[in-house]
C-alpha positions in Angstrom: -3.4 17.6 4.1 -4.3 14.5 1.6 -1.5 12.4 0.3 -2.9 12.5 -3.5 -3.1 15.8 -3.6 -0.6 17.2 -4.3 -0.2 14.8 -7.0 3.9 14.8 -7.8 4.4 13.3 -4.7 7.4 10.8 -5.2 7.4 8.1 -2.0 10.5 6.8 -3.3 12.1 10.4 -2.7 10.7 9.7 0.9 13.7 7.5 2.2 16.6 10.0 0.8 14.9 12.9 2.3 14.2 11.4 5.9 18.2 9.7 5.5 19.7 12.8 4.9 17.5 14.5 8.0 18.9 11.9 10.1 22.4 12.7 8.9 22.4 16.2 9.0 24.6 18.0 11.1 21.9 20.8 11.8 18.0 20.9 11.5 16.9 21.7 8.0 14.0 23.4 7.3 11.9 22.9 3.8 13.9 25.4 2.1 17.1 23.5 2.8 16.2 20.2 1.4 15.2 22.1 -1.5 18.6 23.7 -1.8 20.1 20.2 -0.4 18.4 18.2 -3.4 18.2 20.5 -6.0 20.6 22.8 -6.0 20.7 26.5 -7.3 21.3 26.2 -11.0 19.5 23.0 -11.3 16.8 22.9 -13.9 15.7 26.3 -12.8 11.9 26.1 -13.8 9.3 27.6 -11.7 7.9 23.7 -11.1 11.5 22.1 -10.8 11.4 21.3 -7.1 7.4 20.4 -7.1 8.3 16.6 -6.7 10.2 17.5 -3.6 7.5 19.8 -2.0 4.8 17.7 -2.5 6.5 14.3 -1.1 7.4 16.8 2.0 3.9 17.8 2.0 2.5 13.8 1.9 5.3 12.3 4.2 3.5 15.3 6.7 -0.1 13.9 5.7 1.0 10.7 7.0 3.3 11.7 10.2 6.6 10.8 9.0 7.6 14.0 9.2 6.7 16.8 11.8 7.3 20.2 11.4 8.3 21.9 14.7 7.4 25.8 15.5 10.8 27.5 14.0 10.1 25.6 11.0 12.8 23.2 10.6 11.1 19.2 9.8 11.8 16.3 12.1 11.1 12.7 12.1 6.9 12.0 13.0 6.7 10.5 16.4 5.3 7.0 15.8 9.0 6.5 13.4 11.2 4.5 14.9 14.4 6.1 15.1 17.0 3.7 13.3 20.6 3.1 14.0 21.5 3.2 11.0 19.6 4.8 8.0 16.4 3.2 6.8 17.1 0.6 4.2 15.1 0.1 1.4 12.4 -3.1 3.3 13.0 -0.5 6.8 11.4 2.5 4.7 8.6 0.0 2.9 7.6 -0.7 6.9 7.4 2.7 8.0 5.4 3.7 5.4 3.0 0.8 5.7 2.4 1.5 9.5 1.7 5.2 8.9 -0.1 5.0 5.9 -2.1 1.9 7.5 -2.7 4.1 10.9 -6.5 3.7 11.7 -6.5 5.5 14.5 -5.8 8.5 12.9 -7.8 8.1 9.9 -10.9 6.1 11.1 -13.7 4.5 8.8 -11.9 5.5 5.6 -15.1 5.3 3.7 -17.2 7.5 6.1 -17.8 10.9 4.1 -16.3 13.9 6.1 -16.6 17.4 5.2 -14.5 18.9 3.5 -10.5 18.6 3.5 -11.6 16.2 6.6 -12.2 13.9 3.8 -9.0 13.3 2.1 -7.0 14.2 5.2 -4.1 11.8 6.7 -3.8 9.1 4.4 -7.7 8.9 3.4 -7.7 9.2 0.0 -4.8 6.8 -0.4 -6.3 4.0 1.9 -9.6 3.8 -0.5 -7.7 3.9 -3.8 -5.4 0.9 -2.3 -8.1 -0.6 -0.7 -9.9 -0.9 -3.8 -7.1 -1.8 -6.2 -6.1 -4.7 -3.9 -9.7 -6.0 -4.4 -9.4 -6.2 -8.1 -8.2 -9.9 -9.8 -4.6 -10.2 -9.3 -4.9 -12.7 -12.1 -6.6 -10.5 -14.5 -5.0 -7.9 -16.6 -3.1 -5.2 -15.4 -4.4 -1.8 -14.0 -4.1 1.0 -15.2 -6.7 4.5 -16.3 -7.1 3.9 -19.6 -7.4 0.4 -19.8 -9.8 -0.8 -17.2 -10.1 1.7 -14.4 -12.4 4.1 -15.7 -15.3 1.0 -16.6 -14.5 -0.9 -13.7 -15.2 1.9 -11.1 -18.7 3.2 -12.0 -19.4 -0.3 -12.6 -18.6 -1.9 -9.0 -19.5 1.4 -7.2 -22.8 2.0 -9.2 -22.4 5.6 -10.4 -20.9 8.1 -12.9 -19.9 10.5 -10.3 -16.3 10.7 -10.0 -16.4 12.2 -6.7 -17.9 8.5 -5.3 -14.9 6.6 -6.9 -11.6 5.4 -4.7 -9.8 7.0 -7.7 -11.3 10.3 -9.0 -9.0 11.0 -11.9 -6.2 9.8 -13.9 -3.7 12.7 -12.0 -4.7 11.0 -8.4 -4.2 7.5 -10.3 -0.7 8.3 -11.5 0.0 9.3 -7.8 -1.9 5.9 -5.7 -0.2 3.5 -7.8 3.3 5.3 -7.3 2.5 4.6 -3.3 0.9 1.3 -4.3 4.3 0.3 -5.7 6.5 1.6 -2.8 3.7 0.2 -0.2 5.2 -3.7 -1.6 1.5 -4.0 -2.3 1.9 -4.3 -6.3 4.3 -4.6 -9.1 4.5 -3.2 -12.2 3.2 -4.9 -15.4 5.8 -7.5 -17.3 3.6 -8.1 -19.8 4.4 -6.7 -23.6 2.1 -3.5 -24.6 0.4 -3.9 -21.1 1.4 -1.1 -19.2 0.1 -0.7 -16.0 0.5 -2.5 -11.9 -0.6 -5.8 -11.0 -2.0 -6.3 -7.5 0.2 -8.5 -6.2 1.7 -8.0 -2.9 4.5 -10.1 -2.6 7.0 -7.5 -0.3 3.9 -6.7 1.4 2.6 -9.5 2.7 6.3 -10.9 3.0 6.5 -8.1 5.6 3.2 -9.2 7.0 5.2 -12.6 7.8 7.4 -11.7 10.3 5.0 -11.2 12.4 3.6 -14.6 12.2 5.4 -17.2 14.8 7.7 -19.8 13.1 5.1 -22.7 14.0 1.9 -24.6 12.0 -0.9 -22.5 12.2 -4.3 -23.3 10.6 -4.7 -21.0 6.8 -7.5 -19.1 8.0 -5.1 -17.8 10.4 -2.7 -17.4 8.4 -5.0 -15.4 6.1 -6.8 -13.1 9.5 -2.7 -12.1 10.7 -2.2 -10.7 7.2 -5.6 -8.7 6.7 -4.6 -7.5 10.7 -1.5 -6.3 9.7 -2.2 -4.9 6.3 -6.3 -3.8 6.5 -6.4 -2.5 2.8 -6.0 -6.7 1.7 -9.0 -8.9 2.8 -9.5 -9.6 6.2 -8.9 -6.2 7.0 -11.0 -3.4 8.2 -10.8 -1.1 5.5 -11.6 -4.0 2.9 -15.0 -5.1 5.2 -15.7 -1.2 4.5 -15.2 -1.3 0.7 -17.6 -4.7 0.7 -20.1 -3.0 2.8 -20.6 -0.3 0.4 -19.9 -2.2 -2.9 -22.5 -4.7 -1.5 -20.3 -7.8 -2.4 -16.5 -8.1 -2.5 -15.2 -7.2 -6.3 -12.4 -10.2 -6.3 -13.2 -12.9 -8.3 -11.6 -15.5 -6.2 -13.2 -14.4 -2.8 -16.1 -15.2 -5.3 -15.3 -18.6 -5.6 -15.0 -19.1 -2.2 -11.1 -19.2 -2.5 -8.4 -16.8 -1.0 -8.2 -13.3 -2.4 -6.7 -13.6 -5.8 -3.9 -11.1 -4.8 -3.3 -12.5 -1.1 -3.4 -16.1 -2.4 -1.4 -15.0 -5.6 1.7 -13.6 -3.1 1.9 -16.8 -0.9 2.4 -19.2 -3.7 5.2 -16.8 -4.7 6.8 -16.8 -1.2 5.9 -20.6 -1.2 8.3 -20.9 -4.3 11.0 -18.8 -2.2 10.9 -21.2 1.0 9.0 -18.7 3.1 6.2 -20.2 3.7 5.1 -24.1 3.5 1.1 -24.9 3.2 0.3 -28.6 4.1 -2.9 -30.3 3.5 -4.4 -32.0 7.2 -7.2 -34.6 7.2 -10.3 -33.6 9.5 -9.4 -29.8 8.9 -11.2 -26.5 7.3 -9.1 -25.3 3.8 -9.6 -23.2 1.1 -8.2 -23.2 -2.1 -5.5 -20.3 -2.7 -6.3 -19.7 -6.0 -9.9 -20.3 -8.0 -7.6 -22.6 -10.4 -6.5 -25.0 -7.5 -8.0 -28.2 -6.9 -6.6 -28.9 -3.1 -7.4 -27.0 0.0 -4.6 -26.1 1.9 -5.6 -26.5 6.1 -2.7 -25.4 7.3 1.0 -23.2 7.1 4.6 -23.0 8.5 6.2 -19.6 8.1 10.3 -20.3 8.2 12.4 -17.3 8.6 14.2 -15.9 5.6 13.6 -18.2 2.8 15.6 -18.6 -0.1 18.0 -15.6 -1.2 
């Protein structure tokens, strides 16, 4: 199973349907959330419950769901089992560790054969791993406007088939789960339609596991590619350099922070999350290509403002 294909899978619909497991009174089965969320009567076209199926059918891809032997669905067994049911930030998390689970999916940008090459969360991990490389501070993504000339361009080829993104149907579905990942945000801008690769929730997430104490930047920067590896310092970005043959983002470029990673701590800067100071005697880097001062080191603080 892929999680792109099917492509009307809705991650958002992903929290209702694994809250409403949890709350259930008895084990439901496919067929019941399908009667559960869209009743009989209910827009009854042939393709009216296709969002629901193929969310089911992606939330398997990536373990949150299990289907046992009598055919009723259960939680995956890497998901935490919560007291309560998942909030909003709960349900981003889960879906980052099991989307971002490398020991199930491997070297994302090996070629397997056949369905061995989109299965788990494959196909989703090289679309996001190459959208997070693009400039954060350039204009926003989407398949018309740039996606289609940037891909053959950075990956050297016509062939759809060697693109992160192959079409504009799997586009429409990677930036839905790019969006509910925290690892973008839709376009503000007027007549600009399209997301922004800016991963503000994301790395905010990436935060709390980073010790409320001065750490040096490039630290800093390593904990977040370790806990998300689609953003730089990951694993899955050092794949997408290797076969690019350079890194796409124009900051890494200019020996700064990634554009998108160093884009999302000045926003969390401005919220009180995290405080960069400026050491004498120590290694910096700029966070953004537009910066004049090196920051050396950072003090994550819990919370932040509201």
């Amino acid at each position: 199973m892929a999680v792109l294909n099917p492509p009307r899978t809705l991650p958002g619909l992903g929290r209702a349907i694994v809250n409403h497991l949890l709350d259930a009174r008895r084990s439901s089965t496919e067929d019941d959330l399908v009667a559960a969320f869209k009743p009989e009567g209910l827009n009854a076209g042939a393709e009216a419950s296709g969002g629901l199926k193929n969310t089911i059918s992606s939330l398997r891809a990536i373990d949150v769901l299990d289907t046992n032997p009598d055919g009723t669905l259960q939680l995956g067994t890497h998901v935490p089992v919560p007291n309560s049911p998942f909030n909003a930030s709960q349900f981003r998390r889960v879906l980052q560790a099991r989307v971002f689970d490398l020991s199930r999916d491997g070297d994302v940008w090996a070629t397997r054969p056949g369905d061995g090459h989109t299965s788990g969360a494959r196909d989703l991990n090289r679309a996001v791993t190459w959208v997070m490389a693009q400039d954060a501070l350039g204009q926003p993504l989407s398949w018309t406007e740039n996606l289609q000339s940037l891909q053959p361009e950075q990956f050297g080829t016509s062939d759809q088939e060697s693109w992160a993104i192959v079409n504009d149907t799997r586009w429409v579905a990677a930036s839905r789960w790019i969006l509910a990942l925290g690892l973008a945000t839709p376009s503000v801008m007027k007549d600009r339609s399209g997301v922004v690769p800016l991963p503000v929730a994301a790395v905010d997430d990436a935060l709390r596991r980073v010790p409320e104490e001065r750490i040096g930047i490039h630290d800093l920067l390593a904990r977040i590619g370790q806990a998300l590896p689609a953003l730089h310092g990951g694993s899955m970005r050092a794949g997408l350099v290797s076969l690019l043959g350079n890194d796409p983002d124009p900051g890494i470029a200019a020996d700064c922070a990634d554009s998108s990673v160093g884009q999302a701590l000045r926003i969390l800067e401005e919220r009180g999350r995290v405080k960069f100071e400026t050491l004498p005697d120590a290694h910096g880097i700029r966070l953004s290509r537009f910066d004049a001062t090196r920051q050396t080191h950072a003090i994550v603080r819990a919370g932040g403002k509201k």
